[in-house]
C-alpha positions in Angstrom: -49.2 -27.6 13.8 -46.3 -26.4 16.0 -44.5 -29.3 15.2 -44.3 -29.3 11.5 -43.8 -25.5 11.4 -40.9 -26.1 13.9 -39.8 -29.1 11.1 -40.1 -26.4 8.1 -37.7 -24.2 10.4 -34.9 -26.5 11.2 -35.5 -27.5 7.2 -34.6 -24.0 5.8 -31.7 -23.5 8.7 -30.1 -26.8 7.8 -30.4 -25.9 3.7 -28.7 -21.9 4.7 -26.2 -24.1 6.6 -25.1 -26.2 4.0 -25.2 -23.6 1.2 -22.7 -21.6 3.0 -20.7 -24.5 3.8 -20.1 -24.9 -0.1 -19.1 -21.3 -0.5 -16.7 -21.5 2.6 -15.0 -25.1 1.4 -15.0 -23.7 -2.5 -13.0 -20.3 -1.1 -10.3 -22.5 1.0 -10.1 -25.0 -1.2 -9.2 -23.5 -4.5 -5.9 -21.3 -5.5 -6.8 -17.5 -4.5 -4.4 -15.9 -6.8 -2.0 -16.2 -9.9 1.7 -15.1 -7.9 3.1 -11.5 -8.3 6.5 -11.0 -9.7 8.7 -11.8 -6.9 12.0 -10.0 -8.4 10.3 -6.6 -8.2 12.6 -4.3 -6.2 10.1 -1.4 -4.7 13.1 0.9 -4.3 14.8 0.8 -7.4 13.0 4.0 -9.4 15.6 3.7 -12.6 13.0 2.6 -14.3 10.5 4.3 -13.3 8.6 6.6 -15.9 9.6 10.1 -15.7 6.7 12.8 -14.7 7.5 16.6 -15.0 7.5 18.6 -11.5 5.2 21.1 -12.7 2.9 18.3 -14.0 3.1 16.5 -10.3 2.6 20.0 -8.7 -1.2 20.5 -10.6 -2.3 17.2 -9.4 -5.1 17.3 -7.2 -3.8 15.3 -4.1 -6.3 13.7 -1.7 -5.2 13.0 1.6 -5.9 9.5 3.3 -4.9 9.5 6.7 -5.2 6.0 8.7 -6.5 3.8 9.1 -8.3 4.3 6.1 -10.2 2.7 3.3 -10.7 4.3 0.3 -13.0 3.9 -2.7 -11.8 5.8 -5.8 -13.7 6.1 -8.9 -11.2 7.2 -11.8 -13.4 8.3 -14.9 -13.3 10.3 -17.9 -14.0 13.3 -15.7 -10.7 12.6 -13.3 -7.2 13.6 -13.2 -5.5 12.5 -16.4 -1.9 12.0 -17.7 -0.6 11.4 -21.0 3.3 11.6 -19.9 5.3 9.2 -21.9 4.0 5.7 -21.7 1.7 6.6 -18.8 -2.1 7.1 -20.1 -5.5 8.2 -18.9 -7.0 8.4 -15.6 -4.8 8.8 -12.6 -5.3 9.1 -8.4 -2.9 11.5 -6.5 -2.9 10.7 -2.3 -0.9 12.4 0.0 -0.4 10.1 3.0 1.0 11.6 7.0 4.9 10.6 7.1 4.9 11.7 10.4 2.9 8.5 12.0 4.9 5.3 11.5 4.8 2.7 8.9 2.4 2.4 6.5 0.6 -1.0 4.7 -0.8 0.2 1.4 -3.6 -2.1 -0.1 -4.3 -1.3 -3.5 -6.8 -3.7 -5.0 -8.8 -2.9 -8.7 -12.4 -4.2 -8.8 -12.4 -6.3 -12.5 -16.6 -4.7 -13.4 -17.9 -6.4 -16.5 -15.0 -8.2 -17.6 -12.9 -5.0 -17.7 -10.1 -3.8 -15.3 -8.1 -1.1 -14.7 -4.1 -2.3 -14.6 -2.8 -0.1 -11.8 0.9 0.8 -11.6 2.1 2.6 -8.4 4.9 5.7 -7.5 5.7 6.8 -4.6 7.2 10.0 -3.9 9.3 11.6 -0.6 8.1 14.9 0.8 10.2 16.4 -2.5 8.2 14.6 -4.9 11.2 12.5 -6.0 10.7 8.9 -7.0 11.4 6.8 -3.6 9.6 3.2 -4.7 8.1 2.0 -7.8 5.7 -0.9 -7.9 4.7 -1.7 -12.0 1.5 -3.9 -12.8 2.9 -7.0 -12.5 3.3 -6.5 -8.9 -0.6 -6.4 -8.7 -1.5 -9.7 -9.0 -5.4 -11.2 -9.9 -7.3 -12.7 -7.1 -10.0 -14.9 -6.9 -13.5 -14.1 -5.5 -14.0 -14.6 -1.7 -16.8 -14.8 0.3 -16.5 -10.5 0.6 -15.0 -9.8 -2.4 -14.8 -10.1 -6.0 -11.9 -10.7 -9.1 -9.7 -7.9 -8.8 -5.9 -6.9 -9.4 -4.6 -6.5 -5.9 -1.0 -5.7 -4.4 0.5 -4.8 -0.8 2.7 -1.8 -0.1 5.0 -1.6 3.0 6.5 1.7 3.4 8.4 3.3 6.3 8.2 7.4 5.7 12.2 8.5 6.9 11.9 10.9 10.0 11.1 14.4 9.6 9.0 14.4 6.2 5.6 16.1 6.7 3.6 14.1 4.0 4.8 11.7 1.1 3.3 11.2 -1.8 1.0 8.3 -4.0 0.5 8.3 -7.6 -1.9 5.2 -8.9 -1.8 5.2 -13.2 -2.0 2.7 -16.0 0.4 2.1 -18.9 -0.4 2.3 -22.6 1.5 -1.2 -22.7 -1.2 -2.6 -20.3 -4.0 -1.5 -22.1 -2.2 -3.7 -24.8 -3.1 -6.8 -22.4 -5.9 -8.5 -20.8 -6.0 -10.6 -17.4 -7.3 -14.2 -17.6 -9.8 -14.5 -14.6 -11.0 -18.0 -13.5 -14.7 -19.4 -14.4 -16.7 -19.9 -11.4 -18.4 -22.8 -12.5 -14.5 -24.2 -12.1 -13.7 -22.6 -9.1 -17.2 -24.2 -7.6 -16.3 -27.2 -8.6 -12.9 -27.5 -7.4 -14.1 -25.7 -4.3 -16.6 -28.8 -3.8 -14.5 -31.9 -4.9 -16.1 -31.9 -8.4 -14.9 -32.9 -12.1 -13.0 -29.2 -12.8 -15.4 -28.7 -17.0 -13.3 -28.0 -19.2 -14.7 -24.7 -20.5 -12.8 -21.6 -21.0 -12.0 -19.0 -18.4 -13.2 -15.2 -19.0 -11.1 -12.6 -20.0 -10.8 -8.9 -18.7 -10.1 -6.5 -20.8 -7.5 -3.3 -19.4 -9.2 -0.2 -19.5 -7.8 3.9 -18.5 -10.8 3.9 -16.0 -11.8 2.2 -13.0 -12.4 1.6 -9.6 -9.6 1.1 -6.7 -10.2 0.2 -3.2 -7.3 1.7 -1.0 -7.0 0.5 2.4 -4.1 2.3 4.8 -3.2 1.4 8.2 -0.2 1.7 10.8 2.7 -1.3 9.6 5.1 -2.9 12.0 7.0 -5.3 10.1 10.0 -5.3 8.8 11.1 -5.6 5.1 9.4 -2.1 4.6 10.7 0.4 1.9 12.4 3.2 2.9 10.7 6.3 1.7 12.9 9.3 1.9 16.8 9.5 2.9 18.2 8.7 6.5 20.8 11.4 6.4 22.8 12.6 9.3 21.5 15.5 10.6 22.0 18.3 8.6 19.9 22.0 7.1 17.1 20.1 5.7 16.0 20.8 1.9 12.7 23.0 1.8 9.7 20.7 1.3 7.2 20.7 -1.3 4.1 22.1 -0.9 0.9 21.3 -2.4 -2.7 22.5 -2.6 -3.4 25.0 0.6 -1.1 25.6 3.0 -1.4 26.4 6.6 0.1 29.6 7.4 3.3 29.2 9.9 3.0 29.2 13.3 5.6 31.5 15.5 7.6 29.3 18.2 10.1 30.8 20.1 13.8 29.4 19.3 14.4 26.4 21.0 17.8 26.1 23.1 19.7 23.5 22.1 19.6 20.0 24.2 22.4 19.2 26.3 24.9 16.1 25.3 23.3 12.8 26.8 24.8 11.2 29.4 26.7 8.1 28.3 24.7 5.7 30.2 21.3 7.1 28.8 23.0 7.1 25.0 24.0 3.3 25.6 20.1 3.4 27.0 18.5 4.6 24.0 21.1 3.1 21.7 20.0 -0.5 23.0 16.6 0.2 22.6 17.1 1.3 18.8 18.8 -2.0 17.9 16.1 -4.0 19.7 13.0 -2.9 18.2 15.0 -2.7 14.6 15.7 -6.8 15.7 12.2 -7.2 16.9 11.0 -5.9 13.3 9.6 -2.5 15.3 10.7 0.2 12.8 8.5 2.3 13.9 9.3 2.1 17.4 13.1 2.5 16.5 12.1 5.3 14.7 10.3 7.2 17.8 13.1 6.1 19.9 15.9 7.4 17.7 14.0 10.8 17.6 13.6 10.8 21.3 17.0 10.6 22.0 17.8 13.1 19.6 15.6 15.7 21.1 17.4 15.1 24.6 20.7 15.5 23.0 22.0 12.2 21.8 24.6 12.1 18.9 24.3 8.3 18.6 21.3 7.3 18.1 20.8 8.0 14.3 24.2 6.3 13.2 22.8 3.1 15.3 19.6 3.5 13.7 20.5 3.1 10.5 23.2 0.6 11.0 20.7 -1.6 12.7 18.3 -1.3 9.7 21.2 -2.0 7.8 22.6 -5.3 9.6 25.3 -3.8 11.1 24.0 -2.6 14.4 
């Protein structure tokens, strides 16, 4: 009895085993997504769509502060815009530029053959257009083995030192709710995925909707090839921020005397250690080393900053 009970066992455990076997070789075997458009360029806004201040300003602004993941449900019952070409639901984020880099992954969930086309702005601490990425940077992936078809893209952003907050807008075009998104059958992608005759048999087709749902997942980026967001300026009186929802009334400080010029040897210090971690792809450390100096008096340390980001350090 024992032994054929111990038979059924190893029975079921080899059928689970090969089961999921399949799913893994059908998920690394066939293509996981149709390519973005490589010639997008994040941080040229000219043709971005125009949104009113005022308009921006009654947004209601969630903050996400990382690392974060992020389920939003845009409905009939959300924020909306109907500002030139941009229409129906929108989501408004406010993100921390004071903690590093940033990776942004937006990805919309295709439910029932329908999918919200998700264009993205994002805004400095003035709420001026820094990058723009349109739908086509959004791409359509495959299901894995933990997620489903969806329209999915990856920010890399590098908030420019002293901004508070910077901004997110996610919306959808009336020109993408013109189009659809082709999605790949699974009865192909299991049959490439197992070394089978691919049917020939239409794939499904989602339809673009002004709802949806988006999955937003933030957490600290140390890469380089991140968009700036906001301008490295030298220093100078610093335009007044804006400021959104509640604020939290000022604190007093007491005036803070001004640092004493840095010793050449610790500038040269510093000024290394900028141009190393901008080599090693550390912006953020770069950034936190520039500021640093700075606060002990250094009048270097931003010019090799930004040369070094620029190639010329």
């Amino acid at each position: 009895m024992k032994s054929k009970m111990n038979n059924k066992i190893k029975a079921v455990m080899k059928k689970n085993t090969i089961a999921l076997s399949v799913a893994l070789a059908m998920f690394s075997v066939m293509p996981l997504s149709v390519q973005a458009d490589g010639t997008i360029q994040p941080a040229n806004v000219a043709t971005a769509p125009a949104i009113p201040a005022n308009t921006l300003h009654q947004l209601p602004w969630e903050p996400l502060v990382p690392p974060v993941t992020k389920t939003a449900n845009l409905t009939s019952s959300s924020a909306q815009l109907h500002v030139g070409d941009i229409q129906g639901a929108v989501g408004a984020f406010a993100l921390p530029a004071d903690r590093g880099s940033l990776e942004i992954t937006i990805s919309s969930l295709v439910e029932g053959k329908r999918v919200y086309a998700p264009s993205v702005m994002v805004l400095d601490e003035n709420m001026r257009p820094a990058a723009f990425y349109p739908s086509s940077y959004f791409s359509y992936q495959q299901p894995g083995v933990m997620s489903g078809d969806r329209l999915e893209g990856t920010l890399k952003l590098t908030p420019a030192l002293g901004q508070k907050q910077i901004y997110m807008v996610i919306y959808t075009t009336s020109q993408d709710l013109a189009k659809t998104t082709q999605m790949v059958d699974p009865a192909k992608a299991y049959a490439a995925g197992v070394g089978n005759a691919v049917p020939n048999i239409p794939d499904p087709i989602a339809i673009h909707q002004s709802t949806g749902t988006i999955k937003i997942k933030v957490k600290a980026e140390q890469n380089t090839g991140n968009v700036m967001i906001g301008g490295i300026l030298p220093m100078a009186p610093k335009e007044q921020p804006v400021v959104v929802g509640a604020a939290a009334a000022p604190v007093a400080t007491a005036p803070s005397k001004p640092a004493q010029p840095m010793l050449k040897d610790t500038d040269e210090y510093f000024n290394k250690g900028i141009r190393d971690a901008v080599k090693g792809g550390d912006i953020d450390k770069a950034l936190k080393l520039m500021n640093e100096a700075e606060q002990l008096g250094s009048t270097t340390a931003r010019e090799t900053f930004i040369h070094s980001v620029k190639g010329k350090g």
